[in-house]
PLY file of the C-alpha trace (Angstrom):
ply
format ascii 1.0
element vertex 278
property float x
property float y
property float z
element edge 277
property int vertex1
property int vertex2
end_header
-30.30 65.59 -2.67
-30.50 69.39 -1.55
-33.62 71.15 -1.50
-36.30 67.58 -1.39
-38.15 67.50 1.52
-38.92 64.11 3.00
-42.10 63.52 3.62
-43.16 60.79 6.53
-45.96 58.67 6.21
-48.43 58.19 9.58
-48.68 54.53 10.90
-52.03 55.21 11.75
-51.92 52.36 14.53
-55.24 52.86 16.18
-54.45 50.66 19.23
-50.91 51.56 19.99
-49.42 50.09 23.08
-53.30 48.53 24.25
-53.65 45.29 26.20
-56.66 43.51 24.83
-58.30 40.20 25.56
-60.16 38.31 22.91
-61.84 35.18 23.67
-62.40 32.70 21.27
-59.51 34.05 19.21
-58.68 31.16 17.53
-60.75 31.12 14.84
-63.58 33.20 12.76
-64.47 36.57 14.12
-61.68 36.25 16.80
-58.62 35.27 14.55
-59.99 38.58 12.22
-59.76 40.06 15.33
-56.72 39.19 16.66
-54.46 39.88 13.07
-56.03 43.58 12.76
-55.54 44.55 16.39
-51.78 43.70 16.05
-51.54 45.51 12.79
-52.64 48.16 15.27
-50.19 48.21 17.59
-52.25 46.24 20.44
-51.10 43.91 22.45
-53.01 40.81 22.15
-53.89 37.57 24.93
-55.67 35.16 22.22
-57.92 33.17 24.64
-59.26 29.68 23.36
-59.84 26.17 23.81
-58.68 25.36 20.20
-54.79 25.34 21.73
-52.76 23.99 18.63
-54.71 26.60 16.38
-54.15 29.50 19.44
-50.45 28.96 19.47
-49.90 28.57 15.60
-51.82 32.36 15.05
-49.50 33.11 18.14
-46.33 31.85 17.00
-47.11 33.57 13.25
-47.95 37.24 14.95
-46.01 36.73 18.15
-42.11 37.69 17.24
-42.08 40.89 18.84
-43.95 38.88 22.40
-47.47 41.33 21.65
-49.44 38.33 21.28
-49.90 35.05 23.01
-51.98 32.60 23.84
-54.16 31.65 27.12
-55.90 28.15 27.25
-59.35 29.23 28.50
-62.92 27.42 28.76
-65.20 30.90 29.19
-68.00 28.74 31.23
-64.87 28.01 33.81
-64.79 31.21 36.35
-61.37 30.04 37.24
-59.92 29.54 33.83
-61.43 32.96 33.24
-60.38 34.96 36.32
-57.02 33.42 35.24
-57.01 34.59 31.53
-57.23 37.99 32.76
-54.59 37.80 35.74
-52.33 36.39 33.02
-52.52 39.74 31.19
-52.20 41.78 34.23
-48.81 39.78 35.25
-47.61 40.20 31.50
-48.61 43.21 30.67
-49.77 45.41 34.21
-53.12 46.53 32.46
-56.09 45.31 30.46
-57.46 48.05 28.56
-60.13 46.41 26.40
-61.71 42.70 26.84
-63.49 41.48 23.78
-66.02 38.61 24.96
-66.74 37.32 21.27
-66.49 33.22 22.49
-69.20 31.46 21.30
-71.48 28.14 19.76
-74.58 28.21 17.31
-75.56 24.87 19.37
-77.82 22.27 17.29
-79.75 23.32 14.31
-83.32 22.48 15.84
-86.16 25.13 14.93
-88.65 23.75 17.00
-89.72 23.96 20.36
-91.12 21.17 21.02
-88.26 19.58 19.84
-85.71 21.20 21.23
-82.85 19.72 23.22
-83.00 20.67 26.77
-78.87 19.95 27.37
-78.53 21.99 23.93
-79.98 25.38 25.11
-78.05 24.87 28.66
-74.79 24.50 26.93
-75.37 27.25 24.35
-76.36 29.80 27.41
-73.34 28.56 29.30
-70.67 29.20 26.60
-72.50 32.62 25.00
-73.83 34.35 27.64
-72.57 32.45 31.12
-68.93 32.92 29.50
-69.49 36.23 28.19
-71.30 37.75 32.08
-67.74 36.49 33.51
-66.08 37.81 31.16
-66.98 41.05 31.81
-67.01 40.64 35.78
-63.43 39.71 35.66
-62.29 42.44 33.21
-64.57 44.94 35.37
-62.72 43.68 38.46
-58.96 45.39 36.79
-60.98 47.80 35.32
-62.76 50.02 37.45
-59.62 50.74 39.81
-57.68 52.15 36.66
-61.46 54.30 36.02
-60.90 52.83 32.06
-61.49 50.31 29.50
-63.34 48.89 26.71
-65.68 45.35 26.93
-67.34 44.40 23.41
-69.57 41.57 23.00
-70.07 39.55 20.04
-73.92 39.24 19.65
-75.53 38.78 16.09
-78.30 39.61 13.71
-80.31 37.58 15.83
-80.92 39.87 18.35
-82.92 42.16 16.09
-84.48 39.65 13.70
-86.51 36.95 15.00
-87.36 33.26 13.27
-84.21 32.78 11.34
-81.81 31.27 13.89
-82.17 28.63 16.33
-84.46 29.10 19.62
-81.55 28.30 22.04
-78.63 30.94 20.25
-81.39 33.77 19.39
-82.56 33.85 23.02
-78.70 33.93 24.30
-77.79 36.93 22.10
-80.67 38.68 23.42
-79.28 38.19 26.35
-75.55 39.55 25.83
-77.32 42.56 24.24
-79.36 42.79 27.43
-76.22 42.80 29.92
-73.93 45.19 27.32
-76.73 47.64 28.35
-76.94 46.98 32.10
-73.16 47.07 32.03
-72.90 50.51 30.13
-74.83 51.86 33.30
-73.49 50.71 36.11
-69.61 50.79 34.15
-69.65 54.04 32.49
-69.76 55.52 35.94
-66.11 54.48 36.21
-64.82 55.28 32.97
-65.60 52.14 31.14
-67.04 52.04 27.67
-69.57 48.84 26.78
-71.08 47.85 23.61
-71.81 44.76 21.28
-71.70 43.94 17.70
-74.29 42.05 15.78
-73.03 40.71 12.62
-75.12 38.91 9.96
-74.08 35.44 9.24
-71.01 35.06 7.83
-69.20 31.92 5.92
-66.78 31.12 9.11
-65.30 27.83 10.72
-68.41 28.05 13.04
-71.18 28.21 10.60
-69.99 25.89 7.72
-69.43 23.45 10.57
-72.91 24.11 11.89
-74.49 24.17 7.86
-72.50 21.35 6.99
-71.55 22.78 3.62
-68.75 24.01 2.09
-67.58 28.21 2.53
-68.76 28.61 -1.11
-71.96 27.87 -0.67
-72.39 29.07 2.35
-71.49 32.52 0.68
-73.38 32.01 -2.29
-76.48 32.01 0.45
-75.49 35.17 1.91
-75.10 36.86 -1.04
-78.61 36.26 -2.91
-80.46 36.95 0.87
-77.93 40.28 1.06
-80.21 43.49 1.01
-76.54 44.96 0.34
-75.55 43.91 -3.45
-71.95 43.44 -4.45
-70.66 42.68 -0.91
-69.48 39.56 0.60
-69.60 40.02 4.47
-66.37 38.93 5.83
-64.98 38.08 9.31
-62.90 41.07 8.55
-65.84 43.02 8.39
-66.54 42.21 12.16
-63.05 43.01 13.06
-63.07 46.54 11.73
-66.39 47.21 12.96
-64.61 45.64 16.56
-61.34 48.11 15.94
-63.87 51.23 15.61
-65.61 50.28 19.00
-62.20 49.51 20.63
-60.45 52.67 19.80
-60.66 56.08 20.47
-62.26 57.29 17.35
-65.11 55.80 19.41
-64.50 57.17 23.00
-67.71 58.53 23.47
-69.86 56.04 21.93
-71.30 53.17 24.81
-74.46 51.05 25.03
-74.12 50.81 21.43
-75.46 47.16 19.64
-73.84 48.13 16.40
-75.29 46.09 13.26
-72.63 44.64 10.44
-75.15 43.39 8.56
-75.38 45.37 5.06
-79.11 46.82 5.75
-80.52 43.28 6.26
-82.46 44.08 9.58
-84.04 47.21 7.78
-86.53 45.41 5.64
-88.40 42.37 4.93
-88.47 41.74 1.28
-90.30 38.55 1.17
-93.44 40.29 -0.01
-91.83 42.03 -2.84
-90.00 38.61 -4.07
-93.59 37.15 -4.29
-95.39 39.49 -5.82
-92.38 39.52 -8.40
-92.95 35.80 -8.96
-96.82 35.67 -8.88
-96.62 38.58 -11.21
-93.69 37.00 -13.36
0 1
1 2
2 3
3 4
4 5
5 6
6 7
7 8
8 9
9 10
10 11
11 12
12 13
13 14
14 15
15 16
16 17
17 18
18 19
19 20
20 21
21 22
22 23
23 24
24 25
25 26
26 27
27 28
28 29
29 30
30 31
31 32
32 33
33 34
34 35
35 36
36 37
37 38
38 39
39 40
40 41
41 42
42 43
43 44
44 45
45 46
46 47
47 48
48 49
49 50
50 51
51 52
52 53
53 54
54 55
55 56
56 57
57 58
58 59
59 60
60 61
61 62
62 63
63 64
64 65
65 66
66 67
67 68
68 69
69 70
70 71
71 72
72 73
73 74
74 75
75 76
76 77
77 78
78 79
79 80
80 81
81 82
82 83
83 84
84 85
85 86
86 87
87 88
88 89
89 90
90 91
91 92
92 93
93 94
94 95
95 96
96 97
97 98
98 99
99 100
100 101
101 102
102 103
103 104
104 105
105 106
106 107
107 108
108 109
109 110
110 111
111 112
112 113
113 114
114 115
115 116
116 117
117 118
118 119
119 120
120 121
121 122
122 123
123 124
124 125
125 126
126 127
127 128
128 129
129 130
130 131
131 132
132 133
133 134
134 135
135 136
136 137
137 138
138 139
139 140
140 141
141 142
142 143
143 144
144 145
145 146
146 147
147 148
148 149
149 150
150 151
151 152
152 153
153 154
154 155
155 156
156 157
157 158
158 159
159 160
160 161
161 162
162 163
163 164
164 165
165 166
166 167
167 168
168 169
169 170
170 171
171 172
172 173
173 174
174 175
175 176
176 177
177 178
178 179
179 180
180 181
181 182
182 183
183 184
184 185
185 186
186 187
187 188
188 189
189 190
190 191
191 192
192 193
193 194
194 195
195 196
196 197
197 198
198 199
199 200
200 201
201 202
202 203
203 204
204 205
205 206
206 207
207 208
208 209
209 210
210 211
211 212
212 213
213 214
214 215
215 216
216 217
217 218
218 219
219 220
220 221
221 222
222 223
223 224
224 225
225 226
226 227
227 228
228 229
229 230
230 231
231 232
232 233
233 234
234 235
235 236
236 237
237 238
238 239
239 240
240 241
241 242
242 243
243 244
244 245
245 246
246 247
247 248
248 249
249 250
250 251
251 252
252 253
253 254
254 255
255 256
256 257
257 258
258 259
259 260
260 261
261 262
262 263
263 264
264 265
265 266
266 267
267 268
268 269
269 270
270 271
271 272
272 273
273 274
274 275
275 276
276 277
């Protein structure tokens, strides 16, 4: 019709034409991850040892060949030296390696208690597979003077006594070597930061609670300090798209909190003096 003007809507895909790494992208955080970086434009290497789950998620999203899938124990240098040459020989670049793998390990409180194999295992897959992570992505990185390495860490690394000893003291840790890394990195180009999300009713945790997602959220929702809100694995993977893009490029040795105001405040004393009072 004469005279109309057509009027194009922007894609608004954040990650257009990126390579990106995302280890343990199978499931939870990762598979969030993995769906809204596509939507995005990136091109994704889902990295897992869950290999009928990696391929399904890869044969779902992978039509157009931007995602695939990379059998990969993190706590295996070779496995993960080879995770990342696979994206260089596919792709020629890595432009952002998301190191998000990672266990809760057992459930045990105590210290005296505590299960010596347990706490090597947990530091071995969270922090041991997240340290070569980053070596191996720094290795392709530094030549091309850019990229992007997130962590997953968690609430835990701000809020002490409500997680197990073994996985509190290894996301101290990744929080510890994102800010070593934004150091010695930045000087080449290379952006580094972590994100600490509260719990969240995933694969991982139900597993670990032994209950079912329901209740799991039901939990989350009466601790929340944020009413309303059910915290999401999607919530992660936004928070992960912000860091990753550049709406972000000048934001490193960040430990960004998705955790609805929970670290802010300890409400315990209110709550009692409610009930004593009630």
């Amino acid at each position: 019709m004469s005279g109309c003007t057509t009027i194009e809507v922007p894609t608004n895909r954040r990650l257009e034409g990126k390579v990106v790494i995302i280890t343990g992208g199978a499931s939870g955080f990762g598979e969030s991850t993995v769906r809204l970086f596509a939507q995005n434009g990136a091109k994704v290497v889902i990295a897992d040892v869950q290999d009928e789950r990696g391929q399904s998620i890869c044969q779902e999203l992978g039509s157009s060949g931007n995602v695939s899938y990379v059998h990969c124990n993190v706590t295996s240098d070779i496995d993960v030296k080879n995770m990342v040459d696979y994206a260089i020989s596919k792709y020629k670049t890595l432009d952002i390696m998301f190191n998000n793998a990672g266990i809760p390990g057992n459930l045990d409180f105590t210290i005296v208690d505590a299960d010596n194999e347990n706490f090597k295992r947990v530091f071995d897959v969270n922090v041991y597979g997240a340290f070569l992570g980053a070596k191996h992505a720094a290795r392709v990185m530094i030549p091309a003077k850019k990229g992007v390495i997130l962590f997953t860490s968690s609430i835990a690394s701000v809020v002490s006594g409500e997680s197990p000893r073994s996985y509190t003291v290894s996301k101290h840790a990744i929080v510890g070597l994102m800010k070593n890394l934004c150091v010695e990195l930045g000087q080449h180009g290379i952006r580094v930061n972590c994100i600490s999300p509260t719990a969240v009713a995933t694969p991982l945790l139900t597993n670990a609670m032994g209950v079912d997602k329901t209740v799991v959220e039901k939990i989350l929702c009466e601790s929340s300090n944020l009413k309303g809100v059910v915290p999401t694995a999607e919530d992660v993977a936004e928070a992960a798209l912000y860091l990753c893009s550049d709406e972000s490029k000048f934001v490193s040795g960040l430990n960004l909190l998705v955790d609805g105001g929970y670290s802010t405040t300890n409400q315990t004393y209110t709550r009692v003096i409610k009930n004593f009072l009630s």
